[in-house]
Every structure is written in C-alpha cells, then in structure tokens.
C-alpha positions in Angstrom: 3.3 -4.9 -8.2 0.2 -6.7 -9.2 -3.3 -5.3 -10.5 -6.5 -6.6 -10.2 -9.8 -6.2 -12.2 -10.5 -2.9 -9.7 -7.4 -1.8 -8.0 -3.2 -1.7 -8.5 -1.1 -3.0 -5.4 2.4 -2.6 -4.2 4.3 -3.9 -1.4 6.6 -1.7 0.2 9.4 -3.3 2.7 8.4 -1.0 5.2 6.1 -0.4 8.4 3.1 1.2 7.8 3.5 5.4 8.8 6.6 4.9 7.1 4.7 3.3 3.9 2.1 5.7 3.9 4.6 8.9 4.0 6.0 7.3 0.7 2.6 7.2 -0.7 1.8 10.5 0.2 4.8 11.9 -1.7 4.3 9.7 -4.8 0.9 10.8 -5.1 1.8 14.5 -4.6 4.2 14.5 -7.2 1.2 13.1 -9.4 -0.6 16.3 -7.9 -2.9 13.5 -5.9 -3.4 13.7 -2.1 -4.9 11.8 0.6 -7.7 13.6 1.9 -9.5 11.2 4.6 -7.9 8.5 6.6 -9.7 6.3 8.6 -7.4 3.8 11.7 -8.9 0.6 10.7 -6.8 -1.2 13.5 -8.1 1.3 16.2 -11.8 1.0 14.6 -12.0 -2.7 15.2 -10.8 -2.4 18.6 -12.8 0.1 19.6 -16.2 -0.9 17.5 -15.8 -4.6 18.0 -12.9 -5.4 20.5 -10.7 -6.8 18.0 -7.0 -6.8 17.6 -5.7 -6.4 14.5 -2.5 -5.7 12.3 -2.0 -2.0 11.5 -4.2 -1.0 8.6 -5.9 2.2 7.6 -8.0 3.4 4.8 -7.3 6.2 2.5 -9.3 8.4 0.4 -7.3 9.5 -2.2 -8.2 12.5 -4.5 -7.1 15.1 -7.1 -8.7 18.2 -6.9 -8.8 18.4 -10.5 -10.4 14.5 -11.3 -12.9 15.4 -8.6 -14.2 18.3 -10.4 -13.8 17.2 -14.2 -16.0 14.1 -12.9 -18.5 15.9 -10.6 -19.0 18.3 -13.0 -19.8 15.5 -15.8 -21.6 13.4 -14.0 -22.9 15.4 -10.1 -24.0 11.9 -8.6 -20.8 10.2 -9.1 -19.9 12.2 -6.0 -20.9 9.0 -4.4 -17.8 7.0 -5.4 -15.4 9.5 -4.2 -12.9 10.1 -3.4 -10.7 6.8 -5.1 -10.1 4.6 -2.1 -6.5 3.1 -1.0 -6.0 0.6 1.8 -2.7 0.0 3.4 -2.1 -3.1 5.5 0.8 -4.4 7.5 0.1 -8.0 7.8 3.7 -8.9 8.4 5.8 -6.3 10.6 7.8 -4.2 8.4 6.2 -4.8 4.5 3.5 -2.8 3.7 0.7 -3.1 1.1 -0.6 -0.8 -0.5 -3.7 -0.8 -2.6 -5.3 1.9 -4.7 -8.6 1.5 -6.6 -8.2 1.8 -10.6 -10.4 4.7 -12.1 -12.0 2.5 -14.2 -13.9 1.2 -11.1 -15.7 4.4 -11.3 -16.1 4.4 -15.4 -17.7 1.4 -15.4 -21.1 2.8 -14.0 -21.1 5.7 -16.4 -21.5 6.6 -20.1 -20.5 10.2 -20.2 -17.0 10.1 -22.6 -16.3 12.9 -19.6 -16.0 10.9 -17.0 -14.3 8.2 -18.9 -11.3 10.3 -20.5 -11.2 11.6 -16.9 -11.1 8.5 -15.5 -8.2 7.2 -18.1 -6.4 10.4 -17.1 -6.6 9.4 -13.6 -5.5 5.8 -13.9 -2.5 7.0 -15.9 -1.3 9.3 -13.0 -1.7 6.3 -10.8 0.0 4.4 -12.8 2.8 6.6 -12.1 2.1 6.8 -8.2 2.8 2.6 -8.3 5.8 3.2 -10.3 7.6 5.6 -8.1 6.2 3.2 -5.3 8.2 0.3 -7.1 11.5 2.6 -7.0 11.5 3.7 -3.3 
C-alpha cells in the first residue's frame, strides 16, 4: 500500500475483473459503490488504435458523501464522483488507485465539505485495508 499527496494505492496479485470484483465488495461494505466505469484499454483502441494493458476507470461514490457535499457546496458536483483507476501492467497484479477526499477539500472552505471529506477518506481508508487482507 502506498499513498500519494492525492490518492491511496494497492496492488492486488490478481487480473483485473478479478481485482475490480474485490474492490467492489470492499467498498460496499464501506457502503461505497462504483457507479461509472469507463474500458480505458478498449477506448484507446478504438479512439486512437492503440494497444494497451487492461485498465479501466472508476467512479466511485457514496450516496451519502455525494449529498452531504452537494448540498454544502452545489458546484462541487464537478469533482464527482471520487475517481479510481485500476491497471494491469503486469498479467495477473493489479493496481488499484483511489483518489483521497482531500483532493476535493482542498478547493473548498465550507467546514461541510471538509468533515465530509475526512469522513470519506476514513471509509477509504478502510476499503485499502480490506484490499491489503484479500
């Protein structure tokens, strides 16, 4: 596990579908879901005849967050929902990355929408430990 100054990330020794139905459950029990994907491999291929490694982008989101911030703050719409790419460079390991909150807070000075985003770090927080233990 290693975190930088806007995201956490976790590599999972396992192909992507199979990485990404381990996220999915780790953020569920975090009461998170993914609620976009985009098939960055197909994208390229298709937008600019390039082959690529499997890799997809994720829009992550809790239903909850999304409204506590929106609700604060109506234009912060534009920097959700919390992005998460997940990339199988090598065949068979899998990383994932998932953008930290405070991304968000930093553009903000409602105390709203930085509790909210501290909540939200903490729960992902949690995602990236059960990632750690599966």
């Amino acid at each position: 596990m290693s975190e930088t100054p806007y995201a956490f990330a976790i590599e999972l020794n396992q192909p992507l579908e199979a990485a990404i139905g381990i996220l999915r459950g780790a953020l569920a029990a975090e009461q998170m879901g993914v609620v976009s994907e985009v098939d960055v491999q197909a994208t390229l291929k298709a937008k600019l005849g390039l082959d690529s490694h499997p890799q997809k982008l994720l829009g992550v989101c809790n239903p909850q967050v999304a409204h506590a911030l929106m609700g604060a703050e109506p234009d912060i719409a534009a920097l959700l929902p919390c992005g998460c790419g997940v990339s199988e460079a090598v065949p068979g390991r899998t990383r994932i990355v998932l953008q930290d909150p405070r991304a968000i807070a930093v553009f903000s000075e409602s105390p709203v929408v930085r509790a909210t985003c501290e909540q939200a770090r903490h729960k992902l927080q949690l995602v990236v430990q059960r990632l750690a233990q599966a």
